[in-house]
N, CA, C and O atoms as CSV, one atom per row, in Angstrom:
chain,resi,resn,atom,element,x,y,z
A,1,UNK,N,N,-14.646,28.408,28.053
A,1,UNK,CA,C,-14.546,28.333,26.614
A,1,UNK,C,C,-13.168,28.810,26.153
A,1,UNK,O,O,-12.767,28.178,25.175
A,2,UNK,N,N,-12.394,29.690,26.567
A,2,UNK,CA,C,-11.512,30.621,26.767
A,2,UNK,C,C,-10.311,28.903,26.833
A,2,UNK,O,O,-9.541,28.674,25.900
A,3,UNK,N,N,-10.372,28.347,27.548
A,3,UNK,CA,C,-9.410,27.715,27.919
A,3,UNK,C,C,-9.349,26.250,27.092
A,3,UNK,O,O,-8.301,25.693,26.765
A,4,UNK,N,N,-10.402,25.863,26.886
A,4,UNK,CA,C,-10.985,24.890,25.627
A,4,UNK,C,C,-10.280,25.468,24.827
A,4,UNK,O,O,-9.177,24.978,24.587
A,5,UNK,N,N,-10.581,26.359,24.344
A,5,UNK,CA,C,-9.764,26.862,22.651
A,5,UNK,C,C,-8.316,27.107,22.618
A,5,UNK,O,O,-7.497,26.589,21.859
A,6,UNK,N,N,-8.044,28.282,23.886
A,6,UNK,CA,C,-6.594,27.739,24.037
A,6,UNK,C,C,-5.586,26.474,23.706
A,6,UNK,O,O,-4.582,26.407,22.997
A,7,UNK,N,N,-6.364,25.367,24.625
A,7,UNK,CA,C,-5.262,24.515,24.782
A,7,UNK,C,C,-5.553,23.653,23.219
A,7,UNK,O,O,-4.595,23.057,22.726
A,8,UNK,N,N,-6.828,23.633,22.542
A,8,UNK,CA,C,-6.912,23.084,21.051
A,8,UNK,C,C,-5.798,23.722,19.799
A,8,UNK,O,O,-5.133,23.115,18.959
A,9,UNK,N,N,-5.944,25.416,20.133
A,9,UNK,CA,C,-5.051,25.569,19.287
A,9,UNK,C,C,-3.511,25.625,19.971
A,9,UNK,O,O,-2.622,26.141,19.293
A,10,UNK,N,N,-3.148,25.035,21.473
A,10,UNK,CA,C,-1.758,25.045,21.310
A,10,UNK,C,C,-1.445,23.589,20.829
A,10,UNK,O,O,-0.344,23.378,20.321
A,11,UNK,N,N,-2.384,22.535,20.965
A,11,UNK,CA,C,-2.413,21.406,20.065
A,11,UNK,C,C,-2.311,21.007,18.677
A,11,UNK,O,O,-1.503,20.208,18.203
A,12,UNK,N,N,-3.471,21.828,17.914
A,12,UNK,CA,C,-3.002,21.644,16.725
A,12,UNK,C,C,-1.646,22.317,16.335
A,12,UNK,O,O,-0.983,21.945,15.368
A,13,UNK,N,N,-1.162,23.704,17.465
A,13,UNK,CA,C,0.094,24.299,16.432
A,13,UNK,C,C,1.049,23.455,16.835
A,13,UNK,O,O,2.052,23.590,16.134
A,14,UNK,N,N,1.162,22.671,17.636
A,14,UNK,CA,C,2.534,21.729,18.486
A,14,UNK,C,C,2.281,20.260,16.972
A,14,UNK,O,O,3.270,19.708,16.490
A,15,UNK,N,N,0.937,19.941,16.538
A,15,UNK,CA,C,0.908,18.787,15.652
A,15,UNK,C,C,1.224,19.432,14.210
A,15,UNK,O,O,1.247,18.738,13.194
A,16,UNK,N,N,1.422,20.576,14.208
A,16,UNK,CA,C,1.400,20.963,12.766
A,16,UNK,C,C,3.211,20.915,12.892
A,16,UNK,O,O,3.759,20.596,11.836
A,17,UNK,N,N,4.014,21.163,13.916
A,17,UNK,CA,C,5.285,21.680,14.024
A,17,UNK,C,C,5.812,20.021,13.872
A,17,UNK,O,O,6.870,19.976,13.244
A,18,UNK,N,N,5.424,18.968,14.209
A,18,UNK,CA,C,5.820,17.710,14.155
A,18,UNK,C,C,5.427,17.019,12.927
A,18,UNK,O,O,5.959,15.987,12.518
A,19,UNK,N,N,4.115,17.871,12.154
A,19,UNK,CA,C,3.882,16.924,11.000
A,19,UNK,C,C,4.609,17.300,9.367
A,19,UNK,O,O,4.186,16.988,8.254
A,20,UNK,N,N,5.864,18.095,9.760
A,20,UNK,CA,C,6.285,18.882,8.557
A,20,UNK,C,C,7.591,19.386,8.764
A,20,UNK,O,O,8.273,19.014,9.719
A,21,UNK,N,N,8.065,20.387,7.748
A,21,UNK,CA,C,9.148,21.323,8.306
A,21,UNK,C,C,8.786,22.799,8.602
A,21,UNK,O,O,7.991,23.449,7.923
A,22,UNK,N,N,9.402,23.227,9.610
A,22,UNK,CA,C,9.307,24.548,9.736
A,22,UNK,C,C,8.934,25.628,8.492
A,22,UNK,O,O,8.372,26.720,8.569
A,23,UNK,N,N,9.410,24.976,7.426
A,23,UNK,CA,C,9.098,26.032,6.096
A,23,UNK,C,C,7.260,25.605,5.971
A,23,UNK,O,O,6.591,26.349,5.253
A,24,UNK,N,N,6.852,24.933,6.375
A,24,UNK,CA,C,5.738,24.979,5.449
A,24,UNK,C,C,4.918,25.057,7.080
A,24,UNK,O,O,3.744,25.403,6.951
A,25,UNK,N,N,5.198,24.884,8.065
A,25,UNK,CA,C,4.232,25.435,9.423
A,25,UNK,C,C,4.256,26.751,9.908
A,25,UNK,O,O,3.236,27.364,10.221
A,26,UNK,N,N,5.487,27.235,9.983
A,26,UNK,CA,C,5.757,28.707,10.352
A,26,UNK,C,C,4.680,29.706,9.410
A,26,UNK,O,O,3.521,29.935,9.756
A,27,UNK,N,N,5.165,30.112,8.459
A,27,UNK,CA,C,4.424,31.071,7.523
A,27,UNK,C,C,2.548,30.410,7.779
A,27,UNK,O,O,1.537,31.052,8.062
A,28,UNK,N,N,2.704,29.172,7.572
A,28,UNK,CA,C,0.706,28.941,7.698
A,28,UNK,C,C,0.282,29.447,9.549
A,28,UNK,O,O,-0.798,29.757,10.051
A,29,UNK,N,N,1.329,29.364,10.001
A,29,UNK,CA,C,0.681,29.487,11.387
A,29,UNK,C,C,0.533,31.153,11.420
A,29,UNK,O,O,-0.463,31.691,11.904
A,30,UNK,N,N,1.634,31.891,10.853
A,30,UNK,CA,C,1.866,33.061,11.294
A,30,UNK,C,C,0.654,33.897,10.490
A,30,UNK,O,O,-0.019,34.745,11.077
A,31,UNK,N,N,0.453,33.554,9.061
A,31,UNK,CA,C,-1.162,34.074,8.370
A,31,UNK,C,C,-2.483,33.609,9.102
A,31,UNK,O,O,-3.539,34.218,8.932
A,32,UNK,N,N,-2.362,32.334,10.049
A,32,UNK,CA,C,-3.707,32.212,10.226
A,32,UNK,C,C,-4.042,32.811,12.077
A,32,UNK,O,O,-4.894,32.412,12.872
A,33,UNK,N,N,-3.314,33.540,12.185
A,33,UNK,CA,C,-3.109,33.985,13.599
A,33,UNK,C,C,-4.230,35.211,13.755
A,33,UNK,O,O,-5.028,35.390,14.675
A,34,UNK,N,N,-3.949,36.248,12.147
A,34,UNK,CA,C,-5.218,36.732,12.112
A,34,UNK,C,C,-7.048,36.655,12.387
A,34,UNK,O,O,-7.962,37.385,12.770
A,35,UNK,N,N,-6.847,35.437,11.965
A,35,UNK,CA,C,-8.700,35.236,12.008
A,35,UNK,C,C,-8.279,34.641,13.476
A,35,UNK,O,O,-9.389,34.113,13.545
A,36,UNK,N,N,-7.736,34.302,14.566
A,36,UNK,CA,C,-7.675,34.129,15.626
A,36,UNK,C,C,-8.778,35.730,16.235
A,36,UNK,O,O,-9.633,35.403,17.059
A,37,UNK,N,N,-8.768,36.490,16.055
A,37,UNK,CA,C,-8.999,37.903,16.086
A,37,UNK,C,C,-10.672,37.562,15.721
A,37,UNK,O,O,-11.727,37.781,16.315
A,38,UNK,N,N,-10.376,37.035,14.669
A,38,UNK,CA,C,-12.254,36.937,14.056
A,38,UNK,C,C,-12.812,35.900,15.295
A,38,UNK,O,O,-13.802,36.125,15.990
A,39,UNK,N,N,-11.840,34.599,15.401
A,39,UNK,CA,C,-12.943,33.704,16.484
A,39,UNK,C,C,-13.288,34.315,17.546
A,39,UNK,O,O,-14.290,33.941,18.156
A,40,UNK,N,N,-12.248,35.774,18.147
A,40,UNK,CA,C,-12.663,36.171,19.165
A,40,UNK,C,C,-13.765,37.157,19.156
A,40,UNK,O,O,-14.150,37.751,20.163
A,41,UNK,N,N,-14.310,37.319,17.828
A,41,UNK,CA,C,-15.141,38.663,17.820
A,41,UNK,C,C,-16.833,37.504,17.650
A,41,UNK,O,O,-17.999,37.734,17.969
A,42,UNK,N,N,-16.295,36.533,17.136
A,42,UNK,CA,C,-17.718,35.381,16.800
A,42,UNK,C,C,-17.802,34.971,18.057
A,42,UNK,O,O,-18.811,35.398,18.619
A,43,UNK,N,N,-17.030,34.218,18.787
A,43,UNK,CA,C,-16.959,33.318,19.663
A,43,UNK,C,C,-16.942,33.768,21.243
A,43,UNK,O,O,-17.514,33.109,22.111
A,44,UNK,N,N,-16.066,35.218,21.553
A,44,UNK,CA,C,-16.749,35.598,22.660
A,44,UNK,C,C,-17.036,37.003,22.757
A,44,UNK,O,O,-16.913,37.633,23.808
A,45,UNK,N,N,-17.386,37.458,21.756
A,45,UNK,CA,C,-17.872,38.933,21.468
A,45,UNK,C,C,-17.170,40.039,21.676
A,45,UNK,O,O,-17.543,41.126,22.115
A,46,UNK,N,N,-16.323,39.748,21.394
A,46,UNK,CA,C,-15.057,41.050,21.276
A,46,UNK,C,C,-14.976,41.779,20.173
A,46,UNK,O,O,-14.670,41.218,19.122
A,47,UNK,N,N,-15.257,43.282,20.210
A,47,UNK,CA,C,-15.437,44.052,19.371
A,47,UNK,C,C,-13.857,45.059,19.014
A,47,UNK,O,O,-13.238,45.715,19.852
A,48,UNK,N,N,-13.624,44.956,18.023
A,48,UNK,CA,C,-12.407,46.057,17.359
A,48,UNK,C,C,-12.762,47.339,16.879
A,48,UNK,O,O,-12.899,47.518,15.669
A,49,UNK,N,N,-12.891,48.057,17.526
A,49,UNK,CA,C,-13.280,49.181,16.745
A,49,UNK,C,C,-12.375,49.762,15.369
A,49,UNK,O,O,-11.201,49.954,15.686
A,50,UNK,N,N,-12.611,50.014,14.221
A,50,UNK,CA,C,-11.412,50.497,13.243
A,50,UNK,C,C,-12.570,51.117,12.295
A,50,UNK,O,O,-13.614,50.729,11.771
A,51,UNK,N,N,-11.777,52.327,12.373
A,51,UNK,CA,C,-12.184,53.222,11.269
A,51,UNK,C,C,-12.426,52.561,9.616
A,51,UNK,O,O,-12.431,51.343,9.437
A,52,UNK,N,N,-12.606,53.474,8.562
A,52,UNK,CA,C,-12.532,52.947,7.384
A,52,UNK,C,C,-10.876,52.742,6.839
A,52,UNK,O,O,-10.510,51.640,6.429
A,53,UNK,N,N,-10.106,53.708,6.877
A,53,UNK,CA,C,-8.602,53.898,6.581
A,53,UNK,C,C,-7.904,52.688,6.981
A,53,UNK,O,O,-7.243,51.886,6.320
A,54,UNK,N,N,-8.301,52.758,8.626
A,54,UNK,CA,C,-7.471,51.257,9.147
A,54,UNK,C,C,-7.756,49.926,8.878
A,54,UNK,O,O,-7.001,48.954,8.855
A,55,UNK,N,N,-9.484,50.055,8.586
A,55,UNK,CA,C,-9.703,48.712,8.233
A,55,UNK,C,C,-9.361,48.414,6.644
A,55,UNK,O,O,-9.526,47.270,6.219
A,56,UNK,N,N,-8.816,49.609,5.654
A,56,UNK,CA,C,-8.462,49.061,4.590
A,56,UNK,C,C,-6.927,48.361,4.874
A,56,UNK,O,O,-6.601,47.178,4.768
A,57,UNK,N,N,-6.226,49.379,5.218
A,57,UNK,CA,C,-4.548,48.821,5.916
A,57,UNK,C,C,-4.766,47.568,6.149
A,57,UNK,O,O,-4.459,46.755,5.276
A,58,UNK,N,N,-5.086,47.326,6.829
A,58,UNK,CA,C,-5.873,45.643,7.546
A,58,UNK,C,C,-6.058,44.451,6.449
A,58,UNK,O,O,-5.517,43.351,6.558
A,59,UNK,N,N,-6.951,44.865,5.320
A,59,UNK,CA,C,-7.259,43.851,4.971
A,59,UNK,C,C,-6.365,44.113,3.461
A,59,UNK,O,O,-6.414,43.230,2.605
A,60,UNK,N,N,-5.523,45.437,3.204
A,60,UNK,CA,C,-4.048,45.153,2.310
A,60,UNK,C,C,-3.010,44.407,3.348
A,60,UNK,O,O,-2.026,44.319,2.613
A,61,UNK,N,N,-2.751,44.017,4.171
A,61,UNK,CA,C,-1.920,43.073,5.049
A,61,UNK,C,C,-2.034,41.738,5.111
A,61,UNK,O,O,-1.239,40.843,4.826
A,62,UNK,N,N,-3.193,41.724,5.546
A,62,UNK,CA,C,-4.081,40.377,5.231
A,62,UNK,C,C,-3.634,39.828,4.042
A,62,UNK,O,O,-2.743,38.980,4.021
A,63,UNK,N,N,-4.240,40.290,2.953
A,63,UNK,CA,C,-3.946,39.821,1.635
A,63,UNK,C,C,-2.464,39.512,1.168
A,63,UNK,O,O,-2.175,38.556,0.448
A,64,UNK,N,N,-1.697,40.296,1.590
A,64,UNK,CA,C,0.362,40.360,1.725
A,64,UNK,C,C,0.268,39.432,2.411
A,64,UNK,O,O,0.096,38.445,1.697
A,65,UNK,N,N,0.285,39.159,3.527
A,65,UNK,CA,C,0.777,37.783,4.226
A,65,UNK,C,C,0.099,36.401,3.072
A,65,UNK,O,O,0.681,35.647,2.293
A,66,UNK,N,N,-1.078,36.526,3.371
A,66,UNK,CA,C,-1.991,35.506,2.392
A,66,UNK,C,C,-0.928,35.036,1.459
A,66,UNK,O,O,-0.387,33.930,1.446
A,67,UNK,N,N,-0.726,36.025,0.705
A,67,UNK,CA,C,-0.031,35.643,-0.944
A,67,UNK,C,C,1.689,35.591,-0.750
A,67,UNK,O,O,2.390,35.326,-1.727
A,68,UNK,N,N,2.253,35.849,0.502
A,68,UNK,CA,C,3.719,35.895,0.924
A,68,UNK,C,C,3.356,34.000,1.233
A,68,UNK,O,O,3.928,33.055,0.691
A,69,UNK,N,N,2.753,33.973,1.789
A,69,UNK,CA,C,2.439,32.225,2.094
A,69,UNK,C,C,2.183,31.206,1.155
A,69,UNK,O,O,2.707,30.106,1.329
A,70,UNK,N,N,1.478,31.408,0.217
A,70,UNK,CA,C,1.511,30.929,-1.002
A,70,UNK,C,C,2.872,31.075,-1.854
A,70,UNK,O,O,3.243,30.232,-2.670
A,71,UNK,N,N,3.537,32.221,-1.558
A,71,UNK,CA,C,4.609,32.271,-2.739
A,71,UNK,C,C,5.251,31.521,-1.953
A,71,UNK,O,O,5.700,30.627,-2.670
A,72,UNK,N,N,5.703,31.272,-0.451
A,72,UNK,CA,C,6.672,30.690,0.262
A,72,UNK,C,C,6.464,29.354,0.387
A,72,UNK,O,O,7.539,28.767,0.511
A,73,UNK,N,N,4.972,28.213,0.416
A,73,UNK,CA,C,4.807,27.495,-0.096
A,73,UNK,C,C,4.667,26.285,-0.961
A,73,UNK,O,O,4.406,25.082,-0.949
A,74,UNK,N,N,5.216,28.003,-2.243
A,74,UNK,CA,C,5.611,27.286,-3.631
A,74,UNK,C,C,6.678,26.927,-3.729
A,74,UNK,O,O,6.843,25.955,-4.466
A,75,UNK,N,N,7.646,27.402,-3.186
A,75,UNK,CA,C,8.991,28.288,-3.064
A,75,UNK,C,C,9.760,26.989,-2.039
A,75,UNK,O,O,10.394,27.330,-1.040
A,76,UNK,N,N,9.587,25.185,-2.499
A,76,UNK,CA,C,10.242,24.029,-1.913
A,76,UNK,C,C,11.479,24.054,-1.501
A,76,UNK,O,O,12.054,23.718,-0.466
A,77,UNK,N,N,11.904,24.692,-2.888
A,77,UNK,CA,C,13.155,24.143,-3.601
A,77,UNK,C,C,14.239,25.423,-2.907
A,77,UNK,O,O,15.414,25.103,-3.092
A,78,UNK,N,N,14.095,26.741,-2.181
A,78,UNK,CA,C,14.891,27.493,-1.760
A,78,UNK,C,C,16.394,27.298,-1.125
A,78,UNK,O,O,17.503,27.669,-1.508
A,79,UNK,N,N,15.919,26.515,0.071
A,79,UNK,CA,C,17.303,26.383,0.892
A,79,UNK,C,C,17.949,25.225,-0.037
A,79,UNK,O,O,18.910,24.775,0.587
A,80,UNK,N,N,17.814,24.601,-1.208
A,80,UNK,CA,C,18.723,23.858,-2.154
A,80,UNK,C,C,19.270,24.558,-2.722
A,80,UNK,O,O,18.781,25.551,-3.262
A,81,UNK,N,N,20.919,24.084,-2.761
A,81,UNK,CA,C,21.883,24.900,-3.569
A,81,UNK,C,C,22.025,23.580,-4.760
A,81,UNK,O,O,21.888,22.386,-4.493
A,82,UNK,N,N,22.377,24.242,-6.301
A,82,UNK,CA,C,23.222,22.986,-7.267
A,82,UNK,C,C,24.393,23.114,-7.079
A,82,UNK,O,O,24.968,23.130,-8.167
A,83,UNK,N,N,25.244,23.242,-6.045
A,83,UNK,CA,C,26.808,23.123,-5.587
A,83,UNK,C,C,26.904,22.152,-5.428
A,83,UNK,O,O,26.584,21.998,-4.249
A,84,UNK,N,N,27.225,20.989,-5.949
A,84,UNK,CA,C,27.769,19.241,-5.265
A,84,UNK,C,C,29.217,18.953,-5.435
A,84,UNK,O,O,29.922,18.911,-6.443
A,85,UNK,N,N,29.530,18.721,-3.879
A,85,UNK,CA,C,30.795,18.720,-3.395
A,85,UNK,C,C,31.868,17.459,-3.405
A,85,UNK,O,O,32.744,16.984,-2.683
A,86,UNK,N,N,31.222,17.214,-4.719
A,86,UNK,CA,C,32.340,15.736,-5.469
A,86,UNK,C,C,32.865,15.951,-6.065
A,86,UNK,O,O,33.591,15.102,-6.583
């Protein structure tokens, strides 16, 4: 199962890197790397132990990346400068 999922998600991340630009695959790949963590706790029973403190840290991070991805997202128009060199 271990190796099934592997090679699916080095598939979809190799089709996501060809179906776009780096601005809009990088940041989605790098937020959804987290719940990678959750399939392993559903899917082959791997347990995290975390206190209450850490698991708040955790899910204020979570939420920062989340909304750093959305703003970056939004955020098309960045690497355009209005400098035109005519």
């Amino acid at each position: 199962m271990l190796i099934v999922i592997g090679v699916i998600a080095t598939l979809l991340q190799q089709s996501a890197f060809h179906a776009g630009s780096l601005r809009a695959s990088v940041p989605a790949m790098l937020v959804l790397e987290p719940w990678s963590r959750a399939a392993g706790e559903v899917l082959l029973g791997e347990h995290l132990a975390v206190d209450k403190p850490s698991a708040a840290v955790l899910a204020v991070a979570v939420g920062a990346m989340a909304a750093a991805t959305i703003a970056l997202g939004r955020d098309e128009g960045a690497g355009r400068t209005s400098w035109n060199p005519r």
